[in-house]
C-alpha positions in Angstrom: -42.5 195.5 62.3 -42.9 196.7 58.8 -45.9 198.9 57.5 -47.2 195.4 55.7 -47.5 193.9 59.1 -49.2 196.9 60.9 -51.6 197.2 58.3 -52.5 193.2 58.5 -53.0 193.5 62.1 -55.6 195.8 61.9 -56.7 194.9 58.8 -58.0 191.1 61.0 -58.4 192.8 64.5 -56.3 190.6 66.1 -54.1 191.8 69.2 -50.5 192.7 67.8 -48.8 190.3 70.0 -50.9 187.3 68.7 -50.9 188.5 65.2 -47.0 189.0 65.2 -46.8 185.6 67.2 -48.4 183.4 63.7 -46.3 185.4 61.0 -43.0 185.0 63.1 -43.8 181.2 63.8 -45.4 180.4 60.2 -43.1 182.7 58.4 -40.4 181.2 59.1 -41.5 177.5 58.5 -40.2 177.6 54.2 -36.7 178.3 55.4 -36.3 176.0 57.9 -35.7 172.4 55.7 -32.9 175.2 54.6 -31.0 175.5 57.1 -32.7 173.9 60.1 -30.7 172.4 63.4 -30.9 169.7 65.4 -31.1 166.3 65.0 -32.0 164.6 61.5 -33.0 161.2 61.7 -30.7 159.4 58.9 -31.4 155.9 59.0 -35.3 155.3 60.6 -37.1 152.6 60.8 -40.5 152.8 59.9 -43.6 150.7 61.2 -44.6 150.3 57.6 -44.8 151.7 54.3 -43.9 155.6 54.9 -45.1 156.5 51.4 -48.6 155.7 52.2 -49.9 158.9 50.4 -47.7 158.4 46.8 -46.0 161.1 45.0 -47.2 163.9 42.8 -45.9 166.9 40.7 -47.8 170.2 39.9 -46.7 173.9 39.0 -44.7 172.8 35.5 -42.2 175.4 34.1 -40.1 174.9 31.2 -37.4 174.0 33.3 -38.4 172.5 36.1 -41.3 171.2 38.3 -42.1 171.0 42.2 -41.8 167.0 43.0 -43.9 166.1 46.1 -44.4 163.6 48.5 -45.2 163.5 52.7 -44.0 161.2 55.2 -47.2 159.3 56.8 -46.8 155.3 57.9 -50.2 155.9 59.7 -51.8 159.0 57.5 -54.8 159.0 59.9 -53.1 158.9 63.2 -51.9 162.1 64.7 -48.3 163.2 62.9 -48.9 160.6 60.1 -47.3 158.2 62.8 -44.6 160.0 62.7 -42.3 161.4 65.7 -41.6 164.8 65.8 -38.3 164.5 64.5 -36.7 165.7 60.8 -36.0 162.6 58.5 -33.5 163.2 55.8 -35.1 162.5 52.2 -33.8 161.3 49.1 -35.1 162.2 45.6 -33.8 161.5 42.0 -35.3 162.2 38.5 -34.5 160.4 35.6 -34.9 160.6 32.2 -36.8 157.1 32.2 -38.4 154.7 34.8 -35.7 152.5 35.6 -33.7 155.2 36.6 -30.9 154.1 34.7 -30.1 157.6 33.8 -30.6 160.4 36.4 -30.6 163.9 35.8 -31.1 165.5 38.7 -30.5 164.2 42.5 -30.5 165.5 46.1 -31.8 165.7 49.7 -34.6 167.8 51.7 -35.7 167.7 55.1 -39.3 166.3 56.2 -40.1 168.4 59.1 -43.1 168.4 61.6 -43.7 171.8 61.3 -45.0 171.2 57.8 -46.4 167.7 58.7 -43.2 165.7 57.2 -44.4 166.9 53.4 -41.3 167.4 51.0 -41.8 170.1 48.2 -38.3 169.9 46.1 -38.2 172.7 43.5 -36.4 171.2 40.7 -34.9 172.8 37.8 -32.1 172.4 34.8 -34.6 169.2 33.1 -35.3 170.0 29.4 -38.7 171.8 27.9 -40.9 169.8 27.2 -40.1 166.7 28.2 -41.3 163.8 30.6 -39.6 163.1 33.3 -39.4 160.2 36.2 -39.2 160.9 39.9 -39.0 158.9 42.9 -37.7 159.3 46.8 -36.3 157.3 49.5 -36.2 157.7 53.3 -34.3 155.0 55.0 -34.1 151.4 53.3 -37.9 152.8 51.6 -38.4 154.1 48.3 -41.8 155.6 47.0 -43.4 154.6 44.0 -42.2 156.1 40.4 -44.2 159.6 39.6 -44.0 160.8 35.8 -44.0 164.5 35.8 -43.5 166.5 31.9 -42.0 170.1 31.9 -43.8 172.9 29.6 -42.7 173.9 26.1 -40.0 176.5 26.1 -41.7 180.4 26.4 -40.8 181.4 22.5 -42.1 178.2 21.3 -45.3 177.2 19.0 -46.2 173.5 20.2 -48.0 172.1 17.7 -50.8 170.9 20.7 -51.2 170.8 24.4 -53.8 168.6 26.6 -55.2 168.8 29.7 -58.9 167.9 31.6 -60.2 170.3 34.6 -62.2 168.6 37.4 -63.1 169.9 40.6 -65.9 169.4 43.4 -64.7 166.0 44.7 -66.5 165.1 47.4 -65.1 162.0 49.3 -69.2 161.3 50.6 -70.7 161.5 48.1 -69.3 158.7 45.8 -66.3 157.3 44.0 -63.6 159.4 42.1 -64.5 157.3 38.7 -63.5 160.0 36.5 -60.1 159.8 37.6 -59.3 155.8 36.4 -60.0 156.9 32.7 -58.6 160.7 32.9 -55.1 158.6 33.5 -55.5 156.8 30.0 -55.6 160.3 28.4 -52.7 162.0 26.7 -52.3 165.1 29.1 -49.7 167.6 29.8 -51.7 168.8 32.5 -54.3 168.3 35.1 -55.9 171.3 36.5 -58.1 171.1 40.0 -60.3 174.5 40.1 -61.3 174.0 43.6 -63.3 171.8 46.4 -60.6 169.1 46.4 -62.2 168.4 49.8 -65.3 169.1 51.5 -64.9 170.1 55.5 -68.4 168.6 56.8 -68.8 166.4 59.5 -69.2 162.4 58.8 -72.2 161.5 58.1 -74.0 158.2 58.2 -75.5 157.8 55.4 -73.2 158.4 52.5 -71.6 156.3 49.9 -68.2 156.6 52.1 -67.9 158.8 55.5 -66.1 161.2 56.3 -63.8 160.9 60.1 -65.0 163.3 62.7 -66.7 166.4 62.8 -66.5 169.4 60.9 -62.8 170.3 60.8 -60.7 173.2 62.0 -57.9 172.0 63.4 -54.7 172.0 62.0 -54.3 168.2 62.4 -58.3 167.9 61.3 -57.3 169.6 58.2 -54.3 167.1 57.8 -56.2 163.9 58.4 -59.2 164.6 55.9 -56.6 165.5 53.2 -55.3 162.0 54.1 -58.3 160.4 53.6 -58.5 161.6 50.3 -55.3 161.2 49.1 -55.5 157.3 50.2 -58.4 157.2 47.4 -56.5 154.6 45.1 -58.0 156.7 41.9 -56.8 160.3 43.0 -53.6 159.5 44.2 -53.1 157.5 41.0 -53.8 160.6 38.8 -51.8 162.7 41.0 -48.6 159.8 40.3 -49.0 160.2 36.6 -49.5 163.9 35.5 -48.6 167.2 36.6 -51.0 169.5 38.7 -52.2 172.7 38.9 -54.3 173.4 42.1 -56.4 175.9 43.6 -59.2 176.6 45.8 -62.7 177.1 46.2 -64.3 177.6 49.4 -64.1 174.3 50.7 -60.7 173.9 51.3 -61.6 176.1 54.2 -65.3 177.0 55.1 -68.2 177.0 53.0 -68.9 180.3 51.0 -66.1 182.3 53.0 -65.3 185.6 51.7 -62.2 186.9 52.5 -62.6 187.3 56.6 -66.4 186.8 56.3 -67.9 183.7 57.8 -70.5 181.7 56.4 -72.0 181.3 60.1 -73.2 184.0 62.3 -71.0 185.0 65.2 -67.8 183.8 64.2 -65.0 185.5 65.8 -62.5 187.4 63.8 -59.8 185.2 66.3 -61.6 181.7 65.5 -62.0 182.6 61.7 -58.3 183.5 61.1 -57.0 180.8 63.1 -59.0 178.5 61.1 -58.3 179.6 58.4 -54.4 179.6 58.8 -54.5 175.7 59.7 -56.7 175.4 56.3 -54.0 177.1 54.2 -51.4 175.4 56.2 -53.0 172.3 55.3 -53.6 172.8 51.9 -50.3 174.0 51.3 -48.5 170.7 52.8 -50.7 168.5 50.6 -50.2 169.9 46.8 -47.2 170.3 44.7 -47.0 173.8 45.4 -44.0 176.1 45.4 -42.3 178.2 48.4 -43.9 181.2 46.2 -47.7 179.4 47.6 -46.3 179.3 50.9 -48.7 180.8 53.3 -47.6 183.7 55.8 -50.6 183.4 58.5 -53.7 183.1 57.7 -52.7 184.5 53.7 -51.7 182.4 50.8 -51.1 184.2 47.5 -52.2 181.0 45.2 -52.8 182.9 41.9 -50.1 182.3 39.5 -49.5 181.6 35.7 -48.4 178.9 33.9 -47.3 178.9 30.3 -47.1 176.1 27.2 -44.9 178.3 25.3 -46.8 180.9 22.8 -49.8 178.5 22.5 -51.8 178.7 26.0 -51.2 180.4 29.4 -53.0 179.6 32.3 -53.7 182.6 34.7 -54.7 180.5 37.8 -57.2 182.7 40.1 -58.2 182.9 43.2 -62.0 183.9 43.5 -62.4 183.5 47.8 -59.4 185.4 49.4 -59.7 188.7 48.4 -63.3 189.1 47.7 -65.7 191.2 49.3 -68.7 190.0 51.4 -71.2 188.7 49.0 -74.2 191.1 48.2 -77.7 190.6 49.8 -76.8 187.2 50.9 -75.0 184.8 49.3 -78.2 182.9 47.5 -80.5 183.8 44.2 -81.4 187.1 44.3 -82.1 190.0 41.9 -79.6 192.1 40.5 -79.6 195.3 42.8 -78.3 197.0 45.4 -74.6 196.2 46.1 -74.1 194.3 43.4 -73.1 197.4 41.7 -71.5 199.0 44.2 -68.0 199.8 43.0 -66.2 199.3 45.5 -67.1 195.3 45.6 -64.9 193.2 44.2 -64.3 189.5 43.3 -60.4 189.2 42.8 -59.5 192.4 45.2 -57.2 194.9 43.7 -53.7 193.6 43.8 -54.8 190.2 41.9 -56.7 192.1 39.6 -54.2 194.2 38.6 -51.8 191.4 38.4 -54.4 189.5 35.7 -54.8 192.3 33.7 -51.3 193.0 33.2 -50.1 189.5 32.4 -53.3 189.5 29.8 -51.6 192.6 27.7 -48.3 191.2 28.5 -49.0 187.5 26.9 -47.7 186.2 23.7 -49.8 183.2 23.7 -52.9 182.3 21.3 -54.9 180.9 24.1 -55.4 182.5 27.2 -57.2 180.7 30.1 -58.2 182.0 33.5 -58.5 178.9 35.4 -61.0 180.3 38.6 -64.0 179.2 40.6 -67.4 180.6 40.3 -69.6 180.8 36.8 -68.7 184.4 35.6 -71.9 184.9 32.8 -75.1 186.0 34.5 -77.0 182.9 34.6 -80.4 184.0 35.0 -82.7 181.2 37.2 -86.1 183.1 37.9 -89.2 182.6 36.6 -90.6 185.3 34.2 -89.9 188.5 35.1 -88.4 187.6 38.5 -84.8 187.1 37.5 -82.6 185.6 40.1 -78.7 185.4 40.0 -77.0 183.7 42.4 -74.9 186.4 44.4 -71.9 183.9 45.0 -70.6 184.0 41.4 -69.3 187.0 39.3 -73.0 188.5 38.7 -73.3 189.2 42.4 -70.0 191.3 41.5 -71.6 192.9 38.1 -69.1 195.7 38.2 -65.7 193.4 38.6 -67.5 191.0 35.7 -68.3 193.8 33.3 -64.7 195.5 34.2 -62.9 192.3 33.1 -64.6 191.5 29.7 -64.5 195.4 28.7 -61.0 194.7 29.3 -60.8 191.9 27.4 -62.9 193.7 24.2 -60.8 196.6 24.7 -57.3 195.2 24.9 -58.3 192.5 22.4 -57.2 190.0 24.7 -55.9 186.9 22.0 -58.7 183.8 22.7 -59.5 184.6 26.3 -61.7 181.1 27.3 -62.5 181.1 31.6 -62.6 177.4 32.9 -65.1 177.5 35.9 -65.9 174.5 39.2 -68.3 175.3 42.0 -71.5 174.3 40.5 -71.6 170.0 39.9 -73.4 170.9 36.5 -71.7 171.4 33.0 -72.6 175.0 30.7 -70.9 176.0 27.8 -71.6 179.9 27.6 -70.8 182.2 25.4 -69.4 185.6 26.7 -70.5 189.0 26.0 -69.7 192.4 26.6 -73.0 193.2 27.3 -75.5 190.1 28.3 -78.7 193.0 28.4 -78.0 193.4 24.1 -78.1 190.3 22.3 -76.7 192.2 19.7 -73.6 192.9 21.9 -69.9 191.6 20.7 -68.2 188.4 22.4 -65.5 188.7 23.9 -65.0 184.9 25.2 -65.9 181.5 26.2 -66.6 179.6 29.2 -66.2 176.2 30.0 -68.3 175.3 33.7 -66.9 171.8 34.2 -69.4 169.7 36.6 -67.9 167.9 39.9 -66.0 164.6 39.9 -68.7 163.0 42.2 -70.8 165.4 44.5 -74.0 165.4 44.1 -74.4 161.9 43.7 -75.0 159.8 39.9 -75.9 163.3 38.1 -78.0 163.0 34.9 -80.9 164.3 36.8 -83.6 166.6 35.4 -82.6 169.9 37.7 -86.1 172.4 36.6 -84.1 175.4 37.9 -81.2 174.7 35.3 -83.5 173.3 33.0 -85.1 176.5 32.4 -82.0 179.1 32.9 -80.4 176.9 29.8 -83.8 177.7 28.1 -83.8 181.5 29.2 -80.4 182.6 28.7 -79.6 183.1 25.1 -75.6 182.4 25.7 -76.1 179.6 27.1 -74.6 176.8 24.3 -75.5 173.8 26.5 -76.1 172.5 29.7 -76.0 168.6 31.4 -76.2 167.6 35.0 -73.8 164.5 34.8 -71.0 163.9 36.9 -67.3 163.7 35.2 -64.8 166.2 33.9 -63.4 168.0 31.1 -60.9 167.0 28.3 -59.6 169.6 25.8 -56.9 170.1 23.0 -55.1 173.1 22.0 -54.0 173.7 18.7 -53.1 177.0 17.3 -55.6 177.2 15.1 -58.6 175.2 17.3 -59.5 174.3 20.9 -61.8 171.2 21.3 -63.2 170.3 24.9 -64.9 166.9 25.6 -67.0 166.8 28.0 -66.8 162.8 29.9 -68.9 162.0 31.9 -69.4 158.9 34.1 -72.8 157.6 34.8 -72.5 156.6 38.4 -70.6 157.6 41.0 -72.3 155.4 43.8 -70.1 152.9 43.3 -66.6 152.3 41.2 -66.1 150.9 38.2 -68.1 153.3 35.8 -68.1 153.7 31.9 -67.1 156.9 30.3 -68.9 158.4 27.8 -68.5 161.7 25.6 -71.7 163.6 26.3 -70.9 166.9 24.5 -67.6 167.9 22.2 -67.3 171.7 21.3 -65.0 173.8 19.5 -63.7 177.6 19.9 -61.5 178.7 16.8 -59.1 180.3 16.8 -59.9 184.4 16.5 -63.5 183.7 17.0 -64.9 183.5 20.2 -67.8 181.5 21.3 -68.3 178.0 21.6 -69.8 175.7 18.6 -71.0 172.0 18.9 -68.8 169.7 17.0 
């Protein structure tokens, strides 16, 4: 046992021999369609259509792209319906749909252990470039995805698009952003957390959830099943490249790192939980074996880059954070939220961010994350409240990270933020107590694709922080997501919003449309 190990073991208080007992069993899980044994079903026959969930693509490079797709006849049954057997699978990609030209070809194993998901790593394709992929299993082939590589790293592409969403809540409502996201021109679609919620059912909801509040490992599996049969989702996820992470949940509300949201939650029960979460997750988005997780840890920040014009520093804000100050609700700012030794990202991510930040060549550089990092001030008067569950309730990791960014003169550094269901535009500054202080970035807080319910709502609390806080640029309360082009010398977001969500079949409008140039940060109204 390496010094790694040790130090995890005591680090979550688990006996050795249990701990040892998950990180040999789930360790050894991304090798295993490898070089795995046994028997490999070569010619099954299915009950029906084994491609029930559709295909999807995510983590683009400029020369390759994770292709994905999992083995589920019955999604909601125990195993997907499935046997606990290995079925040999198929892919291709192809320069165009009919497949009358195919660039790259090959097999992978669908194996239990991973609930029959595929992840195929492919590379050699061409920068920039769309591409067509399908598989087959048996006499069955999936549906066509369309995937598109990322400009080569020492190129300037005259644009880029993508839209960020996040905060889909299968109860609450439709997914009707999604049906006009997929008429948009995107390179990209980025998911900053909540792609499900782990409640119980509940009766009276636009749709229900099955079961109780999960924690199984086959819980975890069926809800992301239920979501990924949502015609709208699945569709997006057929047509355009992802890039996915997590909020909190994925896993369990308001987590942070191995604290609980509820009281008396055993350090056993939590990490168990939370290894058949990342498991989960893991199995259900175009992820690569870099994601894979080891336990009850999944290393899920990353970058992705469009050549010298944008890189994407995807974060995670809920793994490696410390407990949240004074309670996790509005409070004032004192006490350990300026304790040094708290910490949103946790040491080894942070130092990772900061380095790829001196490190990038590109003109826009975007830290794709979770929780609204300017100090959004929702008290009355003189009673100033901040909620303690976003960066203010870690004031000295906030202010570290846009020092750094003043200091280093980080090119265009613009934070895309989830979490709250509400859009902001804010302005960043190096110090929110001087209004005379320098900016030093922007950020975009995208609402929720549909909880909360039809949005448009007059929230007071929000009402009056957007009044209050002087870099706030503008606020809404609608439902939707976020649209926005990258030029070298411009980036425009749209903010779309749909005005219902209670049933399908909504209108999208353009509420909001603003503009960061290039060398000047801060957001204006276009």
């Amino acid at each position: 046992m390496n010094h790694h190990t040790r130090s995890v073991g005591r680090r979550y208080g688990i006996k050795r021999r249990e701990f040892l007992g998950y990180v040999a069993a789930v360790s050894a899980i991304p090798h295993l369609p490898d070089r795995a044994t046994g028997q490999v079903v070569q010619r099954p026959k299915f009950s029906g259509n084994p491609f029930t969930l559709g295909v999807a693509s995510g983590d683009p490079e400029s020369n390759g792209v994770v292709i994905w797709t999992r083995l589920a006849p019955n999604p909601l049954e125990h195993g997907g319906g499935l046997p606990r057997e290995m079925f040999q699978v198929r892919w291709e990609v192809a320069t165009d749909e009919g497949f009358k030209d195919v660039v790259r070809r090959g097999n992978a194993l669908a194996i239990p252990q991973l609930g029959h998901s595929v992840h195929v790593e492919v590379d050699g394709l061409n920068p920039h470039h769309w591409y067509f992929f399908r598989f087959h299993v048996g006499d069955e082939t999936s549906v066509t995805g369309r995937t598109r590589t990322t400009p080569a790293a020492n190129t300037m592409p005259d644009k880029m698009r993508f839209a960020f969403t996040s905060c889909q809540h299968y109860e609450a409502g439709h997914f009707n952003g999604y049906p006009h996201m997929q008429k948009e021109d995107l390179d990209v679609v980025v998911q900053l957390g909540d792609y499900i919620y782990e409640y119980a059912g509940m009766n009276n909801r636009v749709r229900k959830h099955l079961g109780r509040e999960i924690k199984t490992l086959d819980e975890y599996r069926t809800r992301y099943a239920q979501y990924r049969l949502d015609d709208d989702l699945r569709e997006t996820h057929r047509l355009f490249p992802w890039l996915v992470t997590w909020d909190d949940h994925e896993f369990d509300n308001n987590y942070a790192d191995l604290v609980s949201e509820e009281e008396g939650i055993s350090p056993e029960a939590f990490l168990a939980r939370r290894m058949n979460a990342y498991q989960a997750y893991y199995e259900f988005m175009p992820l690569r074996r870099r994601s894979f997780p080891h336990g009850p840890d999944m290393t899920l920040y990353r970058n992705c880059q469009f050549g010298r014009l944008a890189n994407f520093f995807v974060l995670d804000t809920r793994q490696y954070r410390t407990d949240q100050p004074n309670g996790d609700n509005e409070k004032p700012m004192i006490g350990k939220v300026f304790d040094p030794k708290t910490t949103m990202l946790g040491r080894k991510q942070e130092k990772w961010l900061t380095t790829g930040l001196v490190q990038s060549t590109s003109t826009w550089n975007i830290l794709a994350q979770q929780v609204m990092m300017a100090p959004l001030n929702r008290g009355k008067g003189e009673d100033r409240r901040y909620s303690m569950d976003q960066w203010p309730g870690y004031e000295i990791s906030r202010r570290r990270l846009l020092k750094f960014f003043h200091e280093r003169r980080v090119p265009n550094p613009v934070v895309l933020t989830g979490d709250i269901h509400v859009n902001w535009v804010n302005d960043l500054q190096l110090d929110f107590q001087d209004p005379k202080s320098p900016l030093v970035g922007t950020e975009f807080v995208g609402t929720s694709m549909n909880n909360g319910g039809n949005g448009g709502n007059h929230i007071e609390q929000y009402v009056r922080a957007a009044e209050q806080n002087d870099f706030v640029r503008w606020y809404n309360s609608n439902r939707g997501y976020v649209s926005c082009e990258l030029t070298p010398a411009n980036w425009t977001s749209h903010f779309r919003i749909t005005p219902f969500v209670d049933k399908p079949g909504s209108p999208i409008e353009t509420k909001a449309v603003f503009v960061v140039e290039q060398g000047q940060p801060g957001a204006k109204k276009a």
